[in-house]
mmCIF entry with sequence, helices, sheets and N, C-alpha, C, O atoms, coordinates in Angstrom:
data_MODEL
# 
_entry.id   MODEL 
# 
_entity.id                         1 
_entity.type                       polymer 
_entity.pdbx_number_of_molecules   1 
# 
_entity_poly.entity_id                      1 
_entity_poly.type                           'polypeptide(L)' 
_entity_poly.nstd_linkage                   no 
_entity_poly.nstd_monomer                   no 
_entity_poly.pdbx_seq_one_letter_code       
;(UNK)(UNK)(UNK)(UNK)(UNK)(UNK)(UNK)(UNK)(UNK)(UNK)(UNK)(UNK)(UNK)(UNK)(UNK)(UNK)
(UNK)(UNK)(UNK)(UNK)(UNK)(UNK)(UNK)(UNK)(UNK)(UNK)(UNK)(UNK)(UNK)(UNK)(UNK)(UNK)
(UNK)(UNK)(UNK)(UNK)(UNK)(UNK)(UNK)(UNK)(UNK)(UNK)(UNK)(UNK)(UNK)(UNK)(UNK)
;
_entity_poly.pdbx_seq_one_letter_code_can   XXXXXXXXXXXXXXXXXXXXXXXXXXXXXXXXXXXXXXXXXXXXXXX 
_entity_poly.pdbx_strand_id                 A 
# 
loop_
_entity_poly_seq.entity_id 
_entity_poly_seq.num 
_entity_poly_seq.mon_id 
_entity_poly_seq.hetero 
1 1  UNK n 
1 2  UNK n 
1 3  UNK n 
1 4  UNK n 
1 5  UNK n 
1 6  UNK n 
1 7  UNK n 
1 8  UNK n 
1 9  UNK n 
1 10 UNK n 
1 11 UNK n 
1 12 UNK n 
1 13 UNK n 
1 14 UNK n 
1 15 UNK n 
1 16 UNK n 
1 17 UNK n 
1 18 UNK n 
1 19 UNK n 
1 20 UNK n 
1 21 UNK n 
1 22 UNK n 
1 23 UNK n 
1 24 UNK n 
1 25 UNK n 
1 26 UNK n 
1 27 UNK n 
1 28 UNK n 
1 29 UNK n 
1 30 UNK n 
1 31 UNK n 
1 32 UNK n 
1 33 UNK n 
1 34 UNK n 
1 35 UNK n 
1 36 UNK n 
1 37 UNK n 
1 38 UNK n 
1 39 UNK n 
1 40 UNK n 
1 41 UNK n 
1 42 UNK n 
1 43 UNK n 
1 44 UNK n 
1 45 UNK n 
1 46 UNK n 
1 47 UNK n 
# 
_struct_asym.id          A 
_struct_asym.entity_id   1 
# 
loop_
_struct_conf.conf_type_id 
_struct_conf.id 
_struct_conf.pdbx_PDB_helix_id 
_struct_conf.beg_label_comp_id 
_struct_conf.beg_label_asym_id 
_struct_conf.beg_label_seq_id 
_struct_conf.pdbx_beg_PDB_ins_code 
_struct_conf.end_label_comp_id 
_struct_conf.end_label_asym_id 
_struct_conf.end_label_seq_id 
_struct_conf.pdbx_end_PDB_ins_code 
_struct_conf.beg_auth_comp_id 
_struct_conf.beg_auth_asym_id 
_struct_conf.beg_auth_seq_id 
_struct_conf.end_auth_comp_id 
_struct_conf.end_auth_asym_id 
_struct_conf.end_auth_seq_id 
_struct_conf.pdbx_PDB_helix_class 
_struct_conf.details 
_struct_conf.pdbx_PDB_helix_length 
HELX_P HELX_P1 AA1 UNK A 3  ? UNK A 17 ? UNK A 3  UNK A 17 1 ? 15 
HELX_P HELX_P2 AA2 UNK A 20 ? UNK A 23 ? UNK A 20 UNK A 23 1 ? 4  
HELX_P HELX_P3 AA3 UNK A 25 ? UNK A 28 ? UNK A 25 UNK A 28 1 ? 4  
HELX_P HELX_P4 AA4 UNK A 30 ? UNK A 35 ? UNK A 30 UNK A 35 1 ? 6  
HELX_P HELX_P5 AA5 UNK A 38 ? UNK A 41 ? UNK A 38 UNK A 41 1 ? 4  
# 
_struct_conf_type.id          HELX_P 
_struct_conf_type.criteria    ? 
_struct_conf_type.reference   ? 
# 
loop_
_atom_site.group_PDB 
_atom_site.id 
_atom_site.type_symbol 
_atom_site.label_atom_id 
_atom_site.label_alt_id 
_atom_site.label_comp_id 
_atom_site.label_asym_id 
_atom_site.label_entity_id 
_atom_site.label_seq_id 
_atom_site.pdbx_PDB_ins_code 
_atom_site.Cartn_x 
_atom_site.Cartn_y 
_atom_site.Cartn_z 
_atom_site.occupancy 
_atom_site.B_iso_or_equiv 
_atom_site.pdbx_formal_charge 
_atom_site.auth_seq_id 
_atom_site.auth_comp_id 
_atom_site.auth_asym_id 
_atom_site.auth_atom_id 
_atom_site.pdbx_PDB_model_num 
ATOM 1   N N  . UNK A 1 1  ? -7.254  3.156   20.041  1.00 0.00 ? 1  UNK A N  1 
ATOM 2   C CA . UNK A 1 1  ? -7.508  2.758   18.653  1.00 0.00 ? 1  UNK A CA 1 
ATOM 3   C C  . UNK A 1 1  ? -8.904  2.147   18.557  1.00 0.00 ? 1  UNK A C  1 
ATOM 4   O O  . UNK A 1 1  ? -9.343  1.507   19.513  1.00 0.00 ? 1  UNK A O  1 
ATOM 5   N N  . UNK A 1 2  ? -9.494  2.287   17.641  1.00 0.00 ? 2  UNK A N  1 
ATOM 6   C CA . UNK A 1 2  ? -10.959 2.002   17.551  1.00 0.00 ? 2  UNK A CA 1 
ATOM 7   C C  . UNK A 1 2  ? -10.958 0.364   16.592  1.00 0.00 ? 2  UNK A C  1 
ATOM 8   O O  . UNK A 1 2  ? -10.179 -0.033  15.726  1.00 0.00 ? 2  UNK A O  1 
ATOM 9   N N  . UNK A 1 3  ? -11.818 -0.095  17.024  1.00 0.00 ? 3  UNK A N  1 
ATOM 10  C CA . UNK A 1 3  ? -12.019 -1.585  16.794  1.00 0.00 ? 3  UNK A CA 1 
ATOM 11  C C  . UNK A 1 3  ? -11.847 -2.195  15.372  1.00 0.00 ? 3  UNK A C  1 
ATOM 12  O O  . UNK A 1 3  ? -11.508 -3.337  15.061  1.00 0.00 ? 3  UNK A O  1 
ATOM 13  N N  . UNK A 1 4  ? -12.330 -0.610  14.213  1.00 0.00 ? 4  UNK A N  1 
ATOM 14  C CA . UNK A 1 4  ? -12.533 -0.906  13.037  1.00 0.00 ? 4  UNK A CA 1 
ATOM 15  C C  . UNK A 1 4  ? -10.728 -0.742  12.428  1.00 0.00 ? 4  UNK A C  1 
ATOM 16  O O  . UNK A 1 4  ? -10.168 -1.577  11.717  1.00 0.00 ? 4  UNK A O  1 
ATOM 17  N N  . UNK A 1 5  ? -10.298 0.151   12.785  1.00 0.00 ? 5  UNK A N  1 
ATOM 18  C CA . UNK A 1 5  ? -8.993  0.358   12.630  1.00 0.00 ? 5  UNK A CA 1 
ATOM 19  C C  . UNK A 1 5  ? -8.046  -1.000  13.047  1.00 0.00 ? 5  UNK A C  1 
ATOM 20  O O  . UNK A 1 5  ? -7.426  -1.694  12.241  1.00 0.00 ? 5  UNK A O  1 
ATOM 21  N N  . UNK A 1 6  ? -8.087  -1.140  14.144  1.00 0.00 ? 6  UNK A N  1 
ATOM 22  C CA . UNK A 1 6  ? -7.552  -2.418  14.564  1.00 0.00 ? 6  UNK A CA 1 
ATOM 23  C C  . UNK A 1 6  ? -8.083  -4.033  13.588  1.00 0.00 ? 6  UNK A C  1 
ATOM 24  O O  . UNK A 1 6  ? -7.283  -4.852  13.135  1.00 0.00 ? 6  UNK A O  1 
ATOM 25  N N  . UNK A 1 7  ? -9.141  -4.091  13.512  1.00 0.00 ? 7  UNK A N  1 
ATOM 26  C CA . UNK A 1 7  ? -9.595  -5.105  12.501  1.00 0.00 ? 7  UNK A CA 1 
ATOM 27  C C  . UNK A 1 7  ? -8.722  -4.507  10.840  1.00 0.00 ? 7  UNK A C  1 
ATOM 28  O O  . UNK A 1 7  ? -8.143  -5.474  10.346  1.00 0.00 ? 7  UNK A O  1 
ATOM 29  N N  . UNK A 1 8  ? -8.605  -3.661  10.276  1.00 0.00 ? 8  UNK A N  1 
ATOM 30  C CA . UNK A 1 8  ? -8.360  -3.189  9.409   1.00 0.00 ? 8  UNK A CA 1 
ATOM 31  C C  . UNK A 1 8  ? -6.632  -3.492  9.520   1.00 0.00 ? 8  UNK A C  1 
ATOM 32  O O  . UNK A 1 8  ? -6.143  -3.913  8.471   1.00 0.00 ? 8  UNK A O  1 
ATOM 33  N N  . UNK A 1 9  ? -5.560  -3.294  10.834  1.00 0.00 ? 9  UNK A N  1 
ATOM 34  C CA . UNK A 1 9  ? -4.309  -3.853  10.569  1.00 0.00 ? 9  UNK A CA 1 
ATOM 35  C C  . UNK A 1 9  ? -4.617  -5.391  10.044  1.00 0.00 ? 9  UNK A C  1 
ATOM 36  O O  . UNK A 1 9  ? -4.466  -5.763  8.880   1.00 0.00 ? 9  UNK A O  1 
ATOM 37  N N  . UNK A 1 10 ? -5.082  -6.215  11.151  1.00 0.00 ? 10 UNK A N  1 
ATOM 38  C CA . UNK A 1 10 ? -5.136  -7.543  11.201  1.00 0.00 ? 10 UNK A CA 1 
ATOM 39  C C  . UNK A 1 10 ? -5.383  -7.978  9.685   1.00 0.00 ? 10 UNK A C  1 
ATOM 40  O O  . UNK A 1 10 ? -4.452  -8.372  8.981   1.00 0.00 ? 10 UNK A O  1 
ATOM 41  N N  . UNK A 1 11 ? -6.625  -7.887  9.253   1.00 0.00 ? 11 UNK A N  1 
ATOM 42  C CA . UNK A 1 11 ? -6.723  -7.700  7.894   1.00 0.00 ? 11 UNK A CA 1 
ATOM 43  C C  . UNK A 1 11 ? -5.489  -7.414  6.798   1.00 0.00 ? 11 UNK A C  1 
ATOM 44  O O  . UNK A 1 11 ? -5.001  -8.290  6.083   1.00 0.00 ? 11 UNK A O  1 
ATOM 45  N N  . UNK A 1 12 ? -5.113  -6.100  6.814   1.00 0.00 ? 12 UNK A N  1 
ATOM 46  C CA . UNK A 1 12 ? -3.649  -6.109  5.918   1.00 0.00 ? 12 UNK A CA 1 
ATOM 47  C C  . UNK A 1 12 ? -2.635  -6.685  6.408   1.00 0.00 ? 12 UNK A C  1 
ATOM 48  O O  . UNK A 1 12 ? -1.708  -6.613  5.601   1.00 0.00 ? 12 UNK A O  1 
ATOM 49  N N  . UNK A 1 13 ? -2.298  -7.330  7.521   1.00 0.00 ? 13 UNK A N  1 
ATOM 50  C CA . UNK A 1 13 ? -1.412  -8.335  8.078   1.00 0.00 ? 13 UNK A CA 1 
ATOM 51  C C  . UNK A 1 13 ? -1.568  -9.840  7.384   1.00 0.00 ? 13 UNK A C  1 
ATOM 52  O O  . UNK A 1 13 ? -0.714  -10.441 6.732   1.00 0.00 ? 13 UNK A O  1 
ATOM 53  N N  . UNK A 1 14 ? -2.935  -10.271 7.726   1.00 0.00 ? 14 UNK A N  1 
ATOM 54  C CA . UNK A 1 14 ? -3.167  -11.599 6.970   1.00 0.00 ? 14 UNK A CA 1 
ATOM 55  C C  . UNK A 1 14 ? -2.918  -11.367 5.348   1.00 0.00 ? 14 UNK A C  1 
ATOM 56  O O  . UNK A 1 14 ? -2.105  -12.030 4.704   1.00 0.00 ? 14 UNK A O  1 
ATOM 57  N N  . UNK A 1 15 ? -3.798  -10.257 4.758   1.00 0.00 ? 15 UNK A N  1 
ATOM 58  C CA . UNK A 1 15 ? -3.560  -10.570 3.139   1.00 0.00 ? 15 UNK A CA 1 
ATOM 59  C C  . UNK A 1 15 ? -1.817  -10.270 2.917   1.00 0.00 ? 15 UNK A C  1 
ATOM 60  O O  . UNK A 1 15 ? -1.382  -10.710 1.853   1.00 0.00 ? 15 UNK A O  1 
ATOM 61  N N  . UNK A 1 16 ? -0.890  -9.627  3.748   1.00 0.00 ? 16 UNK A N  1 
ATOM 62  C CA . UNK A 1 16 ? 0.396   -9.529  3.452   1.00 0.00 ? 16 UNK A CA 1 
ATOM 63  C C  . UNK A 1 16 ? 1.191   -11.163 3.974   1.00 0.00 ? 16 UNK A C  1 
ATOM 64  O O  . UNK A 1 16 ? 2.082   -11.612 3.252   1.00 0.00 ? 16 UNK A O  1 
ATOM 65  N N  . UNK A 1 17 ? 0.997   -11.516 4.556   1.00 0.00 ? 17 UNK A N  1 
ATOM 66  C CA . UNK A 1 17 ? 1.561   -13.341 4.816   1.00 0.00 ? 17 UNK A CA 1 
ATOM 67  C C  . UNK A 1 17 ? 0.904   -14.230 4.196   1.00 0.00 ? 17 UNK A C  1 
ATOM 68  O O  . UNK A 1 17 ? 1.315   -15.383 4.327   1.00 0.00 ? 17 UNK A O  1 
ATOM 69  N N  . UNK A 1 18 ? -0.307  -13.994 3.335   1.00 0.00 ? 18 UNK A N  1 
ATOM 70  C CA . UNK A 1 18 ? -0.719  -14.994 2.108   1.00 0.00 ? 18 UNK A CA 1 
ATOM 71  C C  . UNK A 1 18 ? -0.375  -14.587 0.899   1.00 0.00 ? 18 UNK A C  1 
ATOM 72  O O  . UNK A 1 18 ? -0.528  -15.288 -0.101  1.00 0.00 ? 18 UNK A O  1 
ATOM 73  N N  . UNK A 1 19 ? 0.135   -13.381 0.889   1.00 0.00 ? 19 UNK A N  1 
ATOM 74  C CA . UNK A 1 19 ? 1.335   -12.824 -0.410  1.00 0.00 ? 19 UNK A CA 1 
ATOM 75  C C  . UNK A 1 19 ? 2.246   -13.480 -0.596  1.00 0.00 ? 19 UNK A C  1 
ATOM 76  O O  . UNK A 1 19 ? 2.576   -14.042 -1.641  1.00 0.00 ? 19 UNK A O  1 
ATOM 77  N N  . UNK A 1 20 ? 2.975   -13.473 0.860   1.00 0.00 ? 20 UNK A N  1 
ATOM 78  C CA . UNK A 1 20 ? 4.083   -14.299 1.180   1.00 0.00 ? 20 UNK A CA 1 
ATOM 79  C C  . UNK A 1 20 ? 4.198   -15.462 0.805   1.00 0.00 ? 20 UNK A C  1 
ATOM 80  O O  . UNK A 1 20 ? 5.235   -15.777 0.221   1.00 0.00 ? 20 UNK A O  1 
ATOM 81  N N  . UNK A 1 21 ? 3.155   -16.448 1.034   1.00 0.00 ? 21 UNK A N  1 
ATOM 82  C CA . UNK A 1 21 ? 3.387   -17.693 1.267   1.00 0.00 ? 21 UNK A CA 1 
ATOM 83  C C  . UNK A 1 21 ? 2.571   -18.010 -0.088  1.00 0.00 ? 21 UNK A C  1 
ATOM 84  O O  . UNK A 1 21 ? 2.345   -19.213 -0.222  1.00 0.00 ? 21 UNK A O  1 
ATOM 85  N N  . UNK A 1 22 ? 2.002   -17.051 -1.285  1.00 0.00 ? 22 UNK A N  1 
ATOM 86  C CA . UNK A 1 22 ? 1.696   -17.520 -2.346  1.00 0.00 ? 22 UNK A CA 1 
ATOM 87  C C  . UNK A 1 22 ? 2.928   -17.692 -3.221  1.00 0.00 ? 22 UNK A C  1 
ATOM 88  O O  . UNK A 1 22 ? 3.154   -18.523 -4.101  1.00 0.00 ? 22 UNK A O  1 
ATOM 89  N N  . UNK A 1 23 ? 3.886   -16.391 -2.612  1.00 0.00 ? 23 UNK A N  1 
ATOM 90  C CA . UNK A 1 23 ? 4.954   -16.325 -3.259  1.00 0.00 ? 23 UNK A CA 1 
ATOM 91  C C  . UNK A 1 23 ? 6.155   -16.985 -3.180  1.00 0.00 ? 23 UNK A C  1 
ATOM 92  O O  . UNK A 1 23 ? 6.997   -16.940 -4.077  1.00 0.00 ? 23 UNK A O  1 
ATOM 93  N N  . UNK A 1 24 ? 6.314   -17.763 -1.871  1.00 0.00 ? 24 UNK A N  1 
ATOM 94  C CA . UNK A 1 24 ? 7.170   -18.755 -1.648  1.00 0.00 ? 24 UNK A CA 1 
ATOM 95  C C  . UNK A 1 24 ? 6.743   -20.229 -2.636  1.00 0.00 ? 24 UNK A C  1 
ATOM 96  O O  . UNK A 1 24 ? 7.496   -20.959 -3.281  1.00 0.00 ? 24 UNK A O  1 
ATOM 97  N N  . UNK A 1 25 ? 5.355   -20.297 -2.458  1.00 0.00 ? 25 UNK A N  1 
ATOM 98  C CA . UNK A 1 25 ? 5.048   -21.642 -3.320  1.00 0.00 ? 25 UNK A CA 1 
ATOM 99  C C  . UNK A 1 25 ? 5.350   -21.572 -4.922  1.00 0.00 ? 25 UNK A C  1 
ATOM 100 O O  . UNK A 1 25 ? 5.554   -22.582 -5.594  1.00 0.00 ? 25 UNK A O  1 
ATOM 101 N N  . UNK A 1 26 ? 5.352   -19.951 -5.560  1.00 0.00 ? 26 UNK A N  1 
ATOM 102 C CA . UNK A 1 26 ? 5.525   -19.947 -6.613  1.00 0.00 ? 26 UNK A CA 1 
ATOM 103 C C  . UNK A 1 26 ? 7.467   -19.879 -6.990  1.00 0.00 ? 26 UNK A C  1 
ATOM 104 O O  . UNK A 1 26 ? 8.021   -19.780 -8.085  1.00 0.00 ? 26 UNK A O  1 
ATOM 105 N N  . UNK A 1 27 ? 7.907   -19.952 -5.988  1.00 0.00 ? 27 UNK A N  1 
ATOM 106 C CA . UNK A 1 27 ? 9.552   -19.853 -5.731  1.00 0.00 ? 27 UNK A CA 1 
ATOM 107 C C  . UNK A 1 27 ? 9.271   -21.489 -5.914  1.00 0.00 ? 27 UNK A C  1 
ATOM 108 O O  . UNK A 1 27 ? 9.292   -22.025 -7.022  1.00 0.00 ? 27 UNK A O  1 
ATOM 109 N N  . UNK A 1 28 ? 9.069   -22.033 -4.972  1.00 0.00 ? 28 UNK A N  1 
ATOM 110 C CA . UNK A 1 28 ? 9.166   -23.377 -4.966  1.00 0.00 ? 28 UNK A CA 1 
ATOM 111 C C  . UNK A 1 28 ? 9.073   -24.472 -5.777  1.00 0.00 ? 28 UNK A C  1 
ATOM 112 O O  . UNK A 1 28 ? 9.727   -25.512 -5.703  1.00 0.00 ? 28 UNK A O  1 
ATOM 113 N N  . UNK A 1 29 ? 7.845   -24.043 -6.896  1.00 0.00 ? 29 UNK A N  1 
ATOM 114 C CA . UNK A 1 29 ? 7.156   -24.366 -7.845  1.00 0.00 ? 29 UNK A CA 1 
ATOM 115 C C  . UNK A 1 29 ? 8.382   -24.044 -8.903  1.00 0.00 ? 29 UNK A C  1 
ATOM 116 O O  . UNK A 1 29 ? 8.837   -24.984 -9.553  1.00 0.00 ? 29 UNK A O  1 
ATOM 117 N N  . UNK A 1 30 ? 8.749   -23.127 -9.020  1.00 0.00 ? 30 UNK A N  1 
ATOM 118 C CA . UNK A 1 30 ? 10.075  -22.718 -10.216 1.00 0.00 ? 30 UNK A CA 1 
ATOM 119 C C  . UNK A 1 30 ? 11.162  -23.681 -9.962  1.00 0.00 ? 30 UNK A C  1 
ATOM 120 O O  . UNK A 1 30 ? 11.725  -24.371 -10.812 1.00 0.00 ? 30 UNK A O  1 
ATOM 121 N N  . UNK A 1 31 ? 11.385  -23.649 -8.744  1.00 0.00 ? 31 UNK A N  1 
ATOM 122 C CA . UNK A 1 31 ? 12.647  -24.456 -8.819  1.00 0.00 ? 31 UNK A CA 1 
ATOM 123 C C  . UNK A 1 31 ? 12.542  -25.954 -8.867  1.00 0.00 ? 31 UNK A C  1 
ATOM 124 O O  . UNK A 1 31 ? 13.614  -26.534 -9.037  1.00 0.00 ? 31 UNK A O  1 
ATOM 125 N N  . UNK A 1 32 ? 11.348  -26.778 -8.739  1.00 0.00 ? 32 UNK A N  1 
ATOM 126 C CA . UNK A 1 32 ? 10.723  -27.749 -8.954  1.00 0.00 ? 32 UNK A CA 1 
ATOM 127 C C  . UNK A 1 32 ? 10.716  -28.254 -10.247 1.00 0.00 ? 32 UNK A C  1 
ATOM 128 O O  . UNK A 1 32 ? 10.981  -29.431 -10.490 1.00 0.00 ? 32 UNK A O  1 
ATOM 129 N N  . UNK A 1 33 ? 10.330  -27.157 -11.369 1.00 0.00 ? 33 UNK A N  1 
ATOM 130 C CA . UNK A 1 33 ? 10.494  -26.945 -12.736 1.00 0.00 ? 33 UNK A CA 1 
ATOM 131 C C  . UNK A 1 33 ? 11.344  -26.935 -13.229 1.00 0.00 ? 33 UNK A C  1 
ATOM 132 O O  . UNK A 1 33 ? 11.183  -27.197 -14.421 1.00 0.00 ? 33 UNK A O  1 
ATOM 133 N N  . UNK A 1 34 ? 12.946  -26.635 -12.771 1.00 0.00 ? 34 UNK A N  1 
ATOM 134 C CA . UNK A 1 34 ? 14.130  -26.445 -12.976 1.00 0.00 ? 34 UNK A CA 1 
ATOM 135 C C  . UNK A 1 34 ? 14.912  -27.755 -13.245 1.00 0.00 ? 34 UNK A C  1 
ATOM 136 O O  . UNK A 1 34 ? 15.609  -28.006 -14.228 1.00 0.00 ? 34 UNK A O  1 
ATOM 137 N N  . UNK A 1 35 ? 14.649  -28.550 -12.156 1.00 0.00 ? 35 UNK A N  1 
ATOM 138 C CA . UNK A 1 35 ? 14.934  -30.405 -12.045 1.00 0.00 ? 35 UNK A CA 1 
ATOM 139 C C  . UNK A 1 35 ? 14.342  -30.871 -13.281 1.00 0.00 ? 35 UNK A C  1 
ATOM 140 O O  . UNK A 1 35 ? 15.275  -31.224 -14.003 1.00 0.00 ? 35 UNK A O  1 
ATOM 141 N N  . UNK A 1 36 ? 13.123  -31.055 -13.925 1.00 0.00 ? 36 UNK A N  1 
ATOM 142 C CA . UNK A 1 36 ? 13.328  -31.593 -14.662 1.00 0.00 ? 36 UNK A CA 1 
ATOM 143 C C  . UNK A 1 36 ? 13.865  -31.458 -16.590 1.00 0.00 ? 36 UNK A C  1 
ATOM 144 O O  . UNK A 1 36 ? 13.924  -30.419 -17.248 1.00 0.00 ? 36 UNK A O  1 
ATOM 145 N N  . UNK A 1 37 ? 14.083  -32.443 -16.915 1.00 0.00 ? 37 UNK A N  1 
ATOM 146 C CA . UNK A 1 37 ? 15.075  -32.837 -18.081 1.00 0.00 ? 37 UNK A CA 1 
ATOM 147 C C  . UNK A 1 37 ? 14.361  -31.488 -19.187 1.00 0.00 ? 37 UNK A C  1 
ATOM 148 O O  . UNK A 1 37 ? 13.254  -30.956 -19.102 1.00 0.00 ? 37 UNK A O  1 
ATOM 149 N N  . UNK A 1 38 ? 15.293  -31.278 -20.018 1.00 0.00 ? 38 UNK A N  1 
ATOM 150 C CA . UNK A 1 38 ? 14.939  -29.716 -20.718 1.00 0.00 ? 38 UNK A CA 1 
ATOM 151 C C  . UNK A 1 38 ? 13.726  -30.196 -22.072 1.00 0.00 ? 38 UNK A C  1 
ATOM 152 O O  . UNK A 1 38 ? 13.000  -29.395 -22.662 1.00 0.00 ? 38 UNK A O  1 
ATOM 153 N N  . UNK A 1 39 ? 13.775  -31.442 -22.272 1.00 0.00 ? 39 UNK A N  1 
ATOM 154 C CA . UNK A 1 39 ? 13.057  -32.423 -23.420 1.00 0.00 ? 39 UNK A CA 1 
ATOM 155 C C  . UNK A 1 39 ? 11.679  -32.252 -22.620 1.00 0.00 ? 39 UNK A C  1 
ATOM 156 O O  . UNK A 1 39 ? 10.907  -31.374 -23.004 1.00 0.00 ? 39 UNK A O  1 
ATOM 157 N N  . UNK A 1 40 ? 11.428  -32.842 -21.814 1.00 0.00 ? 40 UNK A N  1 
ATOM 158 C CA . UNK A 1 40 ? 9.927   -32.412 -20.700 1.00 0.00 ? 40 UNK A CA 1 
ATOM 159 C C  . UNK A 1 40 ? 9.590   -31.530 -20.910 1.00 0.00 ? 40 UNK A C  1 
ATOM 160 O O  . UNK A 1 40 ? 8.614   -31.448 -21.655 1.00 0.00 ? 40 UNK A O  1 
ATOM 161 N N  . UNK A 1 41 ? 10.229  -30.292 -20.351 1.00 0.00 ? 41 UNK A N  1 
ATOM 162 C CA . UNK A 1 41 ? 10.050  -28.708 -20.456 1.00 0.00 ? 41 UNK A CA 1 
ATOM 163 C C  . UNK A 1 41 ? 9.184   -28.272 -21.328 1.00 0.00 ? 41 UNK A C  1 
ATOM 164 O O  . UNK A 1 41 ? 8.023   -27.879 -21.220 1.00 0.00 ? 41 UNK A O  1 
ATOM 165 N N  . UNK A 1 42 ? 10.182  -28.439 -22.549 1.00 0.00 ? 42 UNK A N  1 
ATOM 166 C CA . UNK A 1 42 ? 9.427   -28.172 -23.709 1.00 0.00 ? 42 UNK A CA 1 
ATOM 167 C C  . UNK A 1 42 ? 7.953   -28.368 -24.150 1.00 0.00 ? 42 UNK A C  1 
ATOM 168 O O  . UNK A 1 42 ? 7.311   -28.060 -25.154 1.00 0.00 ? 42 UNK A O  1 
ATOM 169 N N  . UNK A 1 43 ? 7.683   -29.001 -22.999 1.00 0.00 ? 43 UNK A N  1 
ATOM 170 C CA . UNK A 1 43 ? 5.777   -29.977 -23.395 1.00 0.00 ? 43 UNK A CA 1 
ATOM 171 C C  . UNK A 1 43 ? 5.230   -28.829 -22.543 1.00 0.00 ? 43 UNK A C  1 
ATOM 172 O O  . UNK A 1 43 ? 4.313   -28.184 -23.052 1.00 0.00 ? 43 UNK A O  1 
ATOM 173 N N  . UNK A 1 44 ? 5.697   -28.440 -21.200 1.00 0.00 ? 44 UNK A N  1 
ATOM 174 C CA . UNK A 1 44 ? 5.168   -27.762 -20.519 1.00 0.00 ? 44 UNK A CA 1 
ATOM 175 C C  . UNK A 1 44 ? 5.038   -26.217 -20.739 1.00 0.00 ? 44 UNK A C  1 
ATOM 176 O O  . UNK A 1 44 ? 6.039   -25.528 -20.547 1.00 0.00 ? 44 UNK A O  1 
ATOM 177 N N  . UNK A 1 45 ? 4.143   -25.772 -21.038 1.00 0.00 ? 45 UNK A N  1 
ATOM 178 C CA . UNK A 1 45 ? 4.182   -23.919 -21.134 1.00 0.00 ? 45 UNK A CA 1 
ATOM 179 C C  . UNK A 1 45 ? 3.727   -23.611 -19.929 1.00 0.00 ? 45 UNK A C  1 
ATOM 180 O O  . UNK A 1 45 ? 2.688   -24.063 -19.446 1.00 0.00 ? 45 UNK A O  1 
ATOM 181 N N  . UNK A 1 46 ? 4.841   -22.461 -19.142 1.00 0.00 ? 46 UNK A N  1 
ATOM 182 C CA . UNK A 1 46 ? 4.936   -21.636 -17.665 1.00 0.00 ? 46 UNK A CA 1 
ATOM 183 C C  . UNK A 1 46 ? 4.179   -20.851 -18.203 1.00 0.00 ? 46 UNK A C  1 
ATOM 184 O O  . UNK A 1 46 ? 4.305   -20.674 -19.414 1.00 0.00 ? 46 UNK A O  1 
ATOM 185 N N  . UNK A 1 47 ? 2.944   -19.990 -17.309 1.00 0.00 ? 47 UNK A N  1 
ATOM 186 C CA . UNK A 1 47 ? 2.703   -18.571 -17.631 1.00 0.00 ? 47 UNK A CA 1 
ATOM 187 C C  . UNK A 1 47 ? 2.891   -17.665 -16.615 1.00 0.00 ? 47 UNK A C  1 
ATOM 188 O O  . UNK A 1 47 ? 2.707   -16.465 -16.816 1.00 0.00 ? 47 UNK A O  1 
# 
């Protein structure tokens, strides 16, 4: 396998586990949002 190819997995490896882990924080972040009181909420607009 040639060096550029191999740099090129690594590459779509990293941007696929900062997908991940953008997408876990935005899981996290929702359910964070969920706890509080529905009167709060209302102040806050999700986009």
């Amino acid at each position: 396998m040639s060096q550029a190819t191999i740099r090129n997995i690594i590459q779509a490896l990293s941007a696929f586990k900062s997908r991940r882990r953008r997408h876990a924080n935005y899981e996290e972040a929702l359910r964070q949002i969920k706890r509080f009181p529905p009167h709060l909420l209302a102040d806050v607009s999700v986009t």
